[in-house]
Backbone as a printed PyTorch tensor [residue, N CA C, xyz], in Angstrom:
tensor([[[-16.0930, -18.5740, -30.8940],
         [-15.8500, -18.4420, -29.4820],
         [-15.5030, -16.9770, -29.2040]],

        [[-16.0170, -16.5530, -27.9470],
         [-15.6430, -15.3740, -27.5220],
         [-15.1320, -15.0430, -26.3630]],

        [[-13.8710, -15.5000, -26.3960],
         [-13.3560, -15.0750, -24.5340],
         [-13.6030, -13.9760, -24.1010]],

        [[-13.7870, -14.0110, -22.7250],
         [-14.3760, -12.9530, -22.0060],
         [-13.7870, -12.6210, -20.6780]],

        [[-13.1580, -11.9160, -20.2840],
         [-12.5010, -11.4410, -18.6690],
         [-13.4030, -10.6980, -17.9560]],

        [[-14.0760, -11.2940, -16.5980],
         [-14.6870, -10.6290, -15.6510],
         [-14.0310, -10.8900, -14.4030]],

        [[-14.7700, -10.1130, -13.4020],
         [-14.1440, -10.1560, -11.7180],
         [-15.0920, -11.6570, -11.3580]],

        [[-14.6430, -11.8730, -10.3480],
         [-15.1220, -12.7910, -10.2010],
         [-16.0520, -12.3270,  -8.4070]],

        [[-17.4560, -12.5900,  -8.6440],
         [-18.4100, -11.9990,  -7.9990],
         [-19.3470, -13.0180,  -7.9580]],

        [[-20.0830, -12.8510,  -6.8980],
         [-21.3970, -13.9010,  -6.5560],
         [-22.5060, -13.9230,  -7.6050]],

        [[-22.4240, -12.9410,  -8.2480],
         [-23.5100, -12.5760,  -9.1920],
         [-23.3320, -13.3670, -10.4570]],

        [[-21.3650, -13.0610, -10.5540],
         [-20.8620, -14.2200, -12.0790],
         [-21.3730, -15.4870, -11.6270]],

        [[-21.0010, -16.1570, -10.3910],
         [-21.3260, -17.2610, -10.5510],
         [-23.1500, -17.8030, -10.6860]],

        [[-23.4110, -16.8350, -10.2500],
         [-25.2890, -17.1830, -10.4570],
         [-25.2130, -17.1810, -11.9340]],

        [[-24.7440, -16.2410, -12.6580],
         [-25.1620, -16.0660, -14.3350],
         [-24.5330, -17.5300, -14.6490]],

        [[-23.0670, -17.5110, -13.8160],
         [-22.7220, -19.3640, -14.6840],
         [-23.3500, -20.3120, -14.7360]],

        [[-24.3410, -20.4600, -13.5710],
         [-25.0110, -21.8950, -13.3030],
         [-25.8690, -21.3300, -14.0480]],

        [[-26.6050, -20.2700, -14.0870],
         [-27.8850, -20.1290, -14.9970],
         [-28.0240, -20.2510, -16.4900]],

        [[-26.8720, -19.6850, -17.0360],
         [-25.8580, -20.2640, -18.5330],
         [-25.0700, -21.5120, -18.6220]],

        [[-25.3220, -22.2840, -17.9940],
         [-24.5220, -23.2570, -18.3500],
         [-24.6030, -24.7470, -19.4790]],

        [[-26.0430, -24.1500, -19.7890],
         [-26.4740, -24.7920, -21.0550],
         [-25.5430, -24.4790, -22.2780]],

        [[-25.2900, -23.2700, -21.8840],
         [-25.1130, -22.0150, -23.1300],
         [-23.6180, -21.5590, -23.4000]],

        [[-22.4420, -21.8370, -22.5530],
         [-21.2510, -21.4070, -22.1580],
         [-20.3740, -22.4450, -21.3720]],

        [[-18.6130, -22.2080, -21.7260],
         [-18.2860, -22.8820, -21.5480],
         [-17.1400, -22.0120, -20.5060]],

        [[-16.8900, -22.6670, -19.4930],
         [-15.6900, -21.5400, -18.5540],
         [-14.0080, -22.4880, -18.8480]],

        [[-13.5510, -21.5160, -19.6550],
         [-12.4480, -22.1360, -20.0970],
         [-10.9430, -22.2360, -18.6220]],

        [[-11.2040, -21.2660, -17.9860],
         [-10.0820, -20.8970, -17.0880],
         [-11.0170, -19.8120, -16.2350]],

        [[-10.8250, -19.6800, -15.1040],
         [ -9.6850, -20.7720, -14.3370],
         [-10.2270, -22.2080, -14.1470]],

        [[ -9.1400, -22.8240, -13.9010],
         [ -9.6960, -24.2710, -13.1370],
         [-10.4870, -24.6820, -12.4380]],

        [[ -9.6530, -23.5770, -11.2170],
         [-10.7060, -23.9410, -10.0900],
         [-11.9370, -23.3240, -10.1010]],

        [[-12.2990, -22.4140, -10.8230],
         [-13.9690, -21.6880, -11.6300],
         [-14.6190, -22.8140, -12.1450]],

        [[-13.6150, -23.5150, -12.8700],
         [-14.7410, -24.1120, -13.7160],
         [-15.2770, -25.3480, -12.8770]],

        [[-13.9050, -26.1560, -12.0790],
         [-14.3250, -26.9540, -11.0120],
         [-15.7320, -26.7660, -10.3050]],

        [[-15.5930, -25.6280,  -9.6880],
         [-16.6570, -25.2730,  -8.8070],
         [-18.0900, -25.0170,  -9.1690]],

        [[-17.8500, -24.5090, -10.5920],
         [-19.1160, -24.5440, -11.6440],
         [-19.6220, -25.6750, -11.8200]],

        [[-19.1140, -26.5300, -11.9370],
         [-19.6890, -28.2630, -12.2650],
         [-19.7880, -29.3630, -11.3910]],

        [[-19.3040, -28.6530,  -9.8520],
         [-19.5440, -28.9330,  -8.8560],
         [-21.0380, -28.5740,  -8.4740]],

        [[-21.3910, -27.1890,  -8.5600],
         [-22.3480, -26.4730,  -8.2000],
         [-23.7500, -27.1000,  -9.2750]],

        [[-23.3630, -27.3550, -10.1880],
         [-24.3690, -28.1660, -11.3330],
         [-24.4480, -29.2810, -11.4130]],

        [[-23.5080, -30.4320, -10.8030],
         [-23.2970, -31.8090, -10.2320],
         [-24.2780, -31.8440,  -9.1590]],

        [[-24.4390, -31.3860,  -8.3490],
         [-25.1760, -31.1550,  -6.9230],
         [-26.6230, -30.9210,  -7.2480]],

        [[-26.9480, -30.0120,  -7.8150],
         [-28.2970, -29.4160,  -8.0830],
         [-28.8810, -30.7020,  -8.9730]],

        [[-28.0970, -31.4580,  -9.9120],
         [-28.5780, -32.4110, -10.4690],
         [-29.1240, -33.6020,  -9.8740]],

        [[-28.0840, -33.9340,  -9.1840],
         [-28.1040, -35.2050,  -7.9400],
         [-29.6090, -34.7150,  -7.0600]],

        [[-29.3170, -33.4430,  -6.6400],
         [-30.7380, -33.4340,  -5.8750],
         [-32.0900, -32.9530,  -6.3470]],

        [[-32.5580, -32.6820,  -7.7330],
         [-33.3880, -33.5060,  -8.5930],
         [-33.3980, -34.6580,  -8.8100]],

        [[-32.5030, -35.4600,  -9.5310],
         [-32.9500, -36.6580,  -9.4270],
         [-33.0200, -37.8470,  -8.2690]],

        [[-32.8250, -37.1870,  -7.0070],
         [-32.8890, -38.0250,  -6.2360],
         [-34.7940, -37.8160,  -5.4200]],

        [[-34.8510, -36.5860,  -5.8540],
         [-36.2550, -36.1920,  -5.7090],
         [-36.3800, -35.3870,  -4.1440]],

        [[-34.7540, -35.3210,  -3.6790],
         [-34.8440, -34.6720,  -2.4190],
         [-35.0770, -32.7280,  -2.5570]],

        [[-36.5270, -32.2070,  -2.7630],
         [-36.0850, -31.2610,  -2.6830],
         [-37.0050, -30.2870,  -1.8000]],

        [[-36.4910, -28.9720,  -1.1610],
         [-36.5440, -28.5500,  -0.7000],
         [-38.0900, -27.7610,  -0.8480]],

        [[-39.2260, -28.3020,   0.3000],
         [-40.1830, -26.9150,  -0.0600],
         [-40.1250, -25.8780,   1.1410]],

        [[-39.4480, -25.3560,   1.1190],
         [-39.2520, -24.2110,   2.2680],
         [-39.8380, -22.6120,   2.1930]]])
């Protein structure tokens, strides 16, 4: 394991959802909440087949 301290920026969270195969967000809470919120959602709306062609 390799802990890691960054700012927390719109950009971290794109790399999180895009790594999230790959990495685990130990702290904060509410980071990681929102991370598996944000990957809970995207899942649900694949498999519900609702998706967006815009």
């Amino acid at each position: 394991m390799h802990p890691l301290v960054v700012g927390d920026t719109q950009d971290l969270r794109w790399w999180l959802v895009a790594q999230a195969t790959n990495c685990d967000i130990l702290e904060p809470q509410w980071l990681r909440n929102e991370i598996e919120s944000t990957v809970a959602e995207s899942l649900e709306r694949i498999r519900s087949g609702k998706i967006d062609s815009a």
